[in-house]
VEXDO-478426 format. One line per field, with one value per residue: residue number from 1; residue in three letters; x, y, z of N, C-alpha, C, CB in turn. Coordinates in nm, 4 decimals, m for minus. Glycine has a CB too. Layout:
N
seq <- [NUM,...]
type <- [ALA,...]
nX <- [X,...]
nY <- [Y,...]
nZ <- [Z,...]
caX <- [X,...]
caY <- [Y,...]
caZ <- [Z,...]
cX <- [X,...]
cY <- [Y,...]
cZ <- [Z,...]
cbX <- [X,...]
cbY <- [Y,...]
cbZ <- [Z,...]
END
This chain:
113
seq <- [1,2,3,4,5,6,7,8,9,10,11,12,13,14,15,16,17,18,19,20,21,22,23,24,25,26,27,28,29,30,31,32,33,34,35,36,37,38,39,40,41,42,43,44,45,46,47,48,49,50,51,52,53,54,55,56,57,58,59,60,61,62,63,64,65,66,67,68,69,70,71,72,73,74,75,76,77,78,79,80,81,82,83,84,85,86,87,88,89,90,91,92,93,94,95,96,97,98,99,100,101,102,103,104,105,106,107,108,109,110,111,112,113]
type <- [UNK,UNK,UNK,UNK,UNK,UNK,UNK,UNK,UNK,UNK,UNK,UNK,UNK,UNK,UNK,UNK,UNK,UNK,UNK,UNK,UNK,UNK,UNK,UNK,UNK,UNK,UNK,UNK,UNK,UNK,UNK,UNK,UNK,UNK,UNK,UNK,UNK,UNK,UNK,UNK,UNK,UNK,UNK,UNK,UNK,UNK,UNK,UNK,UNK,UNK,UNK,UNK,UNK,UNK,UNK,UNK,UNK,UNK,UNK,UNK,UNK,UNK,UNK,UNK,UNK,UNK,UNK,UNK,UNK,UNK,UNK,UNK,UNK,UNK,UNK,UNK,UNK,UNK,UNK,UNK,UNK,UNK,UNK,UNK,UNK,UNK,UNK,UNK,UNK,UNK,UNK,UNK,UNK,UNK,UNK,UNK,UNK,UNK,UNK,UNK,UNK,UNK,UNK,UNK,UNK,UNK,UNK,UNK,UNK,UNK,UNK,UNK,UNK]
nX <- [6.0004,5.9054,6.0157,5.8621,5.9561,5.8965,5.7330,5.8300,6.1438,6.1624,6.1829,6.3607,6.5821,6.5162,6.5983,6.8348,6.9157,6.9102,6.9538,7.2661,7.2039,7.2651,7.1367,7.2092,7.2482,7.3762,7.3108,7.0143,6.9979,6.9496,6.7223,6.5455,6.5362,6.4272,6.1816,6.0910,6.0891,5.8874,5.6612,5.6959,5.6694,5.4046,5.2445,5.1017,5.1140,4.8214,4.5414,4.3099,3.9751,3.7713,3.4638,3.3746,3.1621,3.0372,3.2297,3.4082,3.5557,3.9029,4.0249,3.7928,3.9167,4.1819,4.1751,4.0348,4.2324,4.4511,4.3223,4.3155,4.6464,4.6738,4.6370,4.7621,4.9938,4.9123,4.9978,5.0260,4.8740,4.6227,4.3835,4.1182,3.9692,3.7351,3.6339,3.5543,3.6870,3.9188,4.2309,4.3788,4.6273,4.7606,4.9074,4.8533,4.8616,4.8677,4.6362,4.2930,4.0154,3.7498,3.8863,3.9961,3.7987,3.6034,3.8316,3.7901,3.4785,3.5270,3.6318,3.4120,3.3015,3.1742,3.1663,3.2041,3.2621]
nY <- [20.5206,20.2542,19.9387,19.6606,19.3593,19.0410,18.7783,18.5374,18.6499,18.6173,18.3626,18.2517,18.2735,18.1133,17.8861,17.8804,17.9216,17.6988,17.5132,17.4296,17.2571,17.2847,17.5345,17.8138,18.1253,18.3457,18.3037,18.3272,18.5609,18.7863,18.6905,18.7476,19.0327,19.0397,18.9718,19.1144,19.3888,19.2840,19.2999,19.5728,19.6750,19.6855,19.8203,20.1942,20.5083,20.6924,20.8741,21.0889,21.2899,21.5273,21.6822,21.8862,21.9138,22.2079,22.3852,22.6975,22.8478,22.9464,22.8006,22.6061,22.4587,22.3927,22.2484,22.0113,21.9280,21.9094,21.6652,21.4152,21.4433,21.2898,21.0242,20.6795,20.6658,20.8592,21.0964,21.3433,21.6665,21.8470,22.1319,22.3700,22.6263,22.7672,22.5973,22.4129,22.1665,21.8840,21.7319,21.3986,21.2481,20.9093,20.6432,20.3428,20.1097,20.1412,20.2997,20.3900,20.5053,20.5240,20.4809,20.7675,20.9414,20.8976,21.0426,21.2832,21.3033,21.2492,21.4961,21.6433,21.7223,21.6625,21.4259,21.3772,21.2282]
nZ <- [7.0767,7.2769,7.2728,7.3771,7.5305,7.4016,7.4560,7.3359,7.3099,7.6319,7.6103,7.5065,7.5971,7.8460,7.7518,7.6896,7.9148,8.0418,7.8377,7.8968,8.1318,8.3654,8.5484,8.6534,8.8887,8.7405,8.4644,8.5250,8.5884,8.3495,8.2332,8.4131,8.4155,8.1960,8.2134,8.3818,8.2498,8.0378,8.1489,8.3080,8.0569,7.9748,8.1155,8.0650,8.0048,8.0199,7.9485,8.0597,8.0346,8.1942,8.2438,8.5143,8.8123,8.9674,9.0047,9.0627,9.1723,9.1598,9.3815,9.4023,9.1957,9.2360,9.4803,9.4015,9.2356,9.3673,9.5523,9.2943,9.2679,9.4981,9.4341,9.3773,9.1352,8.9248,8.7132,8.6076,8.6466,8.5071,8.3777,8.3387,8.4330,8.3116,8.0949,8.2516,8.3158,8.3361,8.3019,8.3238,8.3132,8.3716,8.5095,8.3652,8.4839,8.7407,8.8202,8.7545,8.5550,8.7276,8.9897,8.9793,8.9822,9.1558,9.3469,9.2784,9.3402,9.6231,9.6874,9.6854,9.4502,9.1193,8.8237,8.4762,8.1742]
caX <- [5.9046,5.9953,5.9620,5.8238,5.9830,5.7862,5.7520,6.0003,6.2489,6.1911,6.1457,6.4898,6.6729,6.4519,6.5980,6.9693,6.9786,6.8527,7.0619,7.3815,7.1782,7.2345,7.0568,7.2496,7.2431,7.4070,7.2569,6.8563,6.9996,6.8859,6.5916,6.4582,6.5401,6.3526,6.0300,6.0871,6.0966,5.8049,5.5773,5.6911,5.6243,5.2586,5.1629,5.1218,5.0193,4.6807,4.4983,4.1552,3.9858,3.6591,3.4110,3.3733,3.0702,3.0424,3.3645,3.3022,3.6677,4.0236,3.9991,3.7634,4.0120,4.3297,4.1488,3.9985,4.4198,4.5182,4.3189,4.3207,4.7630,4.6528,4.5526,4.8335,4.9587,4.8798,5.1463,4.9973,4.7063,4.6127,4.2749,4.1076,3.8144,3.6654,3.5446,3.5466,3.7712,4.0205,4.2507,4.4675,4.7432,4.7769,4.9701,4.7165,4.8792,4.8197,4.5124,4.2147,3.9325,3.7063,3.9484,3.9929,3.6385,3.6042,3.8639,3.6790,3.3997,3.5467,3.6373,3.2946,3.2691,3.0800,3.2755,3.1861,3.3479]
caY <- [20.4203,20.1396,19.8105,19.5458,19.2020,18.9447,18.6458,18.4764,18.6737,18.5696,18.2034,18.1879,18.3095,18.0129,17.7753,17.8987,17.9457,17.5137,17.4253,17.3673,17.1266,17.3529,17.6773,17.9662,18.2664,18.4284,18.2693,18.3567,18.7399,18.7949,18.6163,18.8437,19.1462,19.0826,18.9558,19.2785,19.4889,19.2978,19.3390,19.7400,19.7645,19.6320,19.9400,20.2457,20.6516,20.6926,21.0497,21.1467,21.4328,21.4963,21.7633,21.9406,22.0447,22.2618,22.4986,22.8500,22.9366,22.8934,22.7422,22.4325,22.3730,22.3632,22.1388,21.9272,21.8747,21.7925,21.5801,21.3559,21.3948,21.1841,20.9104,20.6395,20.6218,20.9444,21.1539,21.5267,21.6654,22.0280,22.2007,22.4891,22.6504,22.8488,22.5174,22.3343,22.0848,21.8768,21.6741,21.3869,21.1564,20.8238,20.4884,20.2553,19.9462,20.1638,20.4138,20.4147,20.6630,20.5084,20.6064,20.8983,21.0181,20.8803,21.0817,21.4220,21.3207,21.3041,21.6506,21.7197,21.7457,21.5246,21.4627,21.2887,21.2600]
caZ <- [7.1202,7.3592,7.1798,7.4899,7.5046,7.3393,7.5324,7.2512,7.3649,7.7317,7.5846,7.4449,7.7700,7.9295,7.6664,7.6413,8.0842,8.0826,7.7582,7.9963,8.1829,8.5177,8.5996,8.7546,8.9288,8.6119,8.3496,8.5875,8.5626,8.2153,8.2637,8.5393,8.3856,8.0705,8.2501,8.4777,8.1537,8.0095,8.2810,8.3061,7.9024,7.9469,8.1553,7.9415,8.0048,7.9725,7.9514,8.0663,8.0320,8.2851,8.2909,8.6502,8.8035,9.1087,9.0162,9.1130,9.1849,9.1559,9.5193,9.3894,9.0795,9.3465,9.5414,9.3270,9.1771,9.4991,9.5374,9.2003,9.2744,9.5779,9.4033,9.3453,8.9277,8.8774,8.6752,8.5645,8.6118,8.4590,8.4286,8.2673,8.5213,8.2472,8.0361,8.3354,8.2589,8.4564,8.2495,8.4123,8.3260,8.4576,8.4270,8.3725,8.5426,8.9104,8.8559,8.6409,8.5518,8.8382,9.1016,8.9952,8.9552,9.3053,9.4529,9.2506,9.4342,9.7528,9.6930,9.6445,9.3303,9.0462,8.7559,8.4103,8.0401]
cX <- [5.9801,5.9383,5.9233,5.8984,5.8871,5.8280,5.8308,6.0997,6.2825,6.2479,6.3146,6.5595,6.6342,6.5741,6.7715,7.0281,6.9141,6.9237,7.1545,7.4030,7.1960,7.2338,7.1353,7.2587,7.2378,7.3526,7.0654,6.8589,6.8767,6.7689,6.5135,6.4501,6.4570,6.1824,6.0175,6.0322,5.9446,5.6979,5.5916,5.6277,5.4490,5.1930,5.2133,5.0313,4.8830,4.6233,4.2993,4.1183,3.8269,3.5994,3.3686,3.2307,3.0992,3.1631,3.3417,3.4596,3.8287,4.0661,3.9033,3.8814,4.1180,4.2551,4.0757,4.1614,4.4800,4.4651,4.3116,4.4952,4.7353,4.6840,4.7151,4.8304,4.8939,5.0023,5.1631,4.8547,4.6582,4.4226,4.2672,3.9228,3.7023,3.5628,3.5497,3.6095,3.8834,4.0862,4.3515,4.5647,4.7788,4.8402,4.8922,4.7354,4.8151,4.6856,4.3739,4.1207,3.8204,3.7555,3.9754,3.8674,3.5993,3.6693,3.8045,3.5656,3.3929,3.5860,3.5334,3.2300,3.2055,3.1690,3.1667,3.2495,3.2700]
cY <- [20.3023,20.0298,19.6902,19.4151,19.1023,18.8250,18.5097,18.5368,18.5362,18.4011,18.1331,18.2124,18.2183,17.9019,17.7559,17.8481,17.7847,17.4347,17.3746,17.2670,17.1845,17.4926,17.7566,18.0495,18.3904,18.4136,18.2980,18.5469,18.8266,18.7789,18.7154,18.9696,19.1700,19.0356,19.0785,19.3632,19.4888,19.3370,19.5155,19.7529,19.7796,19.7626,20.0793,20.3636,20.6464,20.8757,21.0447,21.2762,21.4370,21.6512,21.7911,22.0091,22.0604,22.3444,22.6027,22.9350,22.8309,22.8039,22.6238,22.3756,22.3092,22.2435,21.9953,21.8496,21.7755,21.6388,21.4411,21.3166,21.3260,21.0343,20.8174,20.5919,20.7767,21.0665,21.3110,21.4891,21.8807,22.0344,22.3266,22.5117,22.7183,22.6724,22.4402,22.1941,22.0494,21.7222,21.5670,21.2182,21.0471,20.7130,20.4114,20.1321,20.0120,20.2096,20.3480,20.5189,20.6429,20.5672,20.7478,20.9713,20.9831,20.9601,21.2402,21.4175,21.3314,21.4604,21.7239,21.7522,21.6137,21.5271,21.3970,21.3542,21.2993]
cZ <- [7.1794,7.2928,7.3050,7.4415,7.4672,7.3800,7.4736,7.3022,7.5376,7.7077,7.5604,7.5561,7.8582,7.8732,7.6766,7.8116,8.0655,8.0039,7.8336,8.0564,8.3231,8.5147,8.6729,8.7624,8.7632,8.5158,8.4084,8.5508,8.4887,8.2048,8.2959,8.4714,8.2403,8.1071,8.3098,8.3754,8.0367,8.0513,8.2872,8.1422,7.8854,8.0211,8.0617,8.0367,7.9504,8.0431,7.9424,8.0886,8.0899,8.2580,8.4377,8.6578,8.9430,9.0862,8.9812,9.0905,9.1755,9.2609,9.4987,9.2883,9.1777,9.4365,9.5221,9.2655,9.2593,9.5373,9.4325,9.2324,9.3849,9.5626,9.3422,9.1665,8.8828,8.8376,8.6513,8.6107,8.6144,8.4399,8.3831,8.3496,8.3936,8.1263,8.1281,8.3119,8.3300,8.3760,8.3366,8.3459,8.4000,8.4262,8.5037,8.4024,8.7369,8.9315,8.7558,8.6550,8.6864,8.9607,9.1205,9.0088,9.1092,9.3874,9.3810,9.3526,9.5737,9.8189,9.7465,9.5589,9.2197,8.9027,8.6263,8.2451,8.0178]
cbX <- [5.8140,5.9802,6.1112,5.6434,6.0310,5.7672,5.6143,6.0316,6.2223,6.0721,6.0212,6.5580,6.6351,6.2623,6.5203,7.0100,6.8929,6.6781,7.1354,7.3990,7.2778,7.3429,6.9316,7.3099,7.4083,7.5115,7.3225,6.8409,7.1310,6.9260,6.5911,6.5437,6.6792,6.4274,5.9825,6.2597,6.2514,5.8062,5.6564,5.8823,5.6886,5.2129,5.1869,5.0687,5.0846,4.5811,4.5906,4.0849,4.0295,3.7046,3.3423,3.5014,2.8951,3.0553,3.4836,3.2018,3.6413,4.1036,3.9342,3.5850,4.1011,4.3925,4.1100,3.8933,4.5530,4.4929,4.2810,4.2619,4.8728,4.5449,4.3929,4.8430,4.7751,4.7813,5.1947,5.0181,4.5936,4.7281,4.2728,4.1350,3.8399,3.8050,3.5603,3.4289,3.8040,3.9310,4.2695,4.3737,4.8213,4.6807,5.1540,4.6386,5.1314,4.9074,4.5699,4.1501,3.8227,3.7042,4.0475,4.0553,3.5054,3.6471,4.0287,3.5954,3.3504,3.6337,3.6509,3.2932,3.3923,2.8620,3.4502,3.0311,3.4123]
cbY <- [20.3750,20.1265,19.7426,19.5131,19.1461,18.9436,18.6025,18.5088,18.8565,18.5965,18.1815,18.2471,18.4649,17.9775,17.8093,18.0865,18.1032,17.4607,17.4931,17.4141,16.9948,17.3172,17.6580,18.0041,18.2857,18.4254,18.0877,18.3036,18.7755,18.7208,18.5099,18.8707,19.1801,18.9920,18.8304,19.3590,19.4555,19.2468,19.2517,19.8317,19.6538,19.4570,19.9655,20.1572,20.7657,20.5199,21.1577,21.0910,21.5129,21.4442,21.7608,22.0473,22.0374,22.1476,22.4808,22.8585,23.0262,22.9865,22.8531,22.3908,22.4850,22.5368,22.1831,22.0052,22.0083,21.8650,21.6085,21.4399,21.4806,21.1925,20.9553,20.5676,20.4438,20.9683,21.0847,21.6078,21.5362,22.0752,22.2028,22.4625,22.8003,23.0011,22.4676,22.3357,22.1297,21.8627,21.7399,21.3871,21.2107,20.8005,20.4326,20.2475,19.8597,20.2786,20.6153,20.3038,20.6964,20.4049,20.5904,20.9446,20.9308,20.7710,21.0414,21.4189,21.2644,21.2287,21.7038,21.7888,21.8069,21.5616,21.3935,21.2447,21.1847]
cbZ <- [7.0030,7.5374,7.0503,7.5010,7.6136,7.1815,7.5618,7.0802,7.3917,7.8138,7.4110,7.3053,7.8607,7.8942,7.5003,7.5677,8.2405,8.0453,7.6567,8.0801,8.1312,8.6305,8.6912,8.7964,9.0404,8.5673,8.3001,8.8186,8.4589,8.1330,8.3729,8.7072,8.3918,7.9163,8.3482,8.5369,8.0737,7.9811,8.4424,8.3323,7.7363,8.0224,8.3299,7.7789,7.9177,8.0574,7.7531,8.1623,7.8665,8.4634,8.2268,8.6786,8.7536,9.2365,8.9449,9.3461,9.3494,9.1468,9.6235,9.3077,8.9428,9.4764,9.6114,9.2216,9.1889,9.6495,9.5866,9.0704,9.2728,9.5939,9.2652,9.4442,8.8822,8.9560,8.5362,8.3564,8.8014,8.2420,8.5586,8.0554,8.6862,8.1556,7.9104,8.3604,8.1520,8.6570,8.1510,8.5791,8.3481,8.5024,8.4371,8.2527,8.5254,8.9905,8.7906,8.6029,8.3645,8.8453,9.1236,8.9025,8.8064,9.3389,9.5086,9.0849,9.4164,9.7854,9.5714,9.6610,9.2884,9.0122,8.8058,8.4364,7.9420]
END
């Protein structure tokens, strides 16, 4: 498990890079790289799982995939035609379940949990 920086952390790298009394390059490094790291920790995998209607054949599932890997933030995405079912993986700082259900429907298809 990745442990996120806690804005104490950042706080003290504020406190230590200004103690000196002048700010530089080297001492901003640190800085950056732990707001960078907090900011990446805050987005997080997220998993939905959609019922499909309209799938007849192996030829709507495949194209229904394709299009959902379209969709920016989207990481897997698997599928079982027989319960109709189209599961999909996303990091939830780029995608969410809206877009995706949007780009199902542009498929053609209608989607809902």
């Amino acid at each position: 498990m990745v442990r996120p920086f806690a804005p104490r952390t950042a706080r003290r790298l504020i406190d230590r890079a200004t103690a000196t009394g002048a700010v530089t390059m080297g001492a901003m490094k640190p800085l950056w790289s732990a707001l960078a790291l907090a900011f990446a920790a805050q987005a997080a995998e997220q998993s939905l799982s959609l019922k499909v209607e309209g799938w007849h054949s192996k030829g709507d599932v495949y194209k229904t995939e394709s299009a959902v890997q379209q969709v920016r933030g989207v990481i897997r995405v698997s599928s079982d035609l027989g319960s109709k079912t189209l599961t999909v993986v996303f990091d939830d700082a780029s995608a969410n379940a809206a877009v995706i259900q949007k780009a199902i429907s542009g498929a053609g298809y209608v989607s809902h949990r």
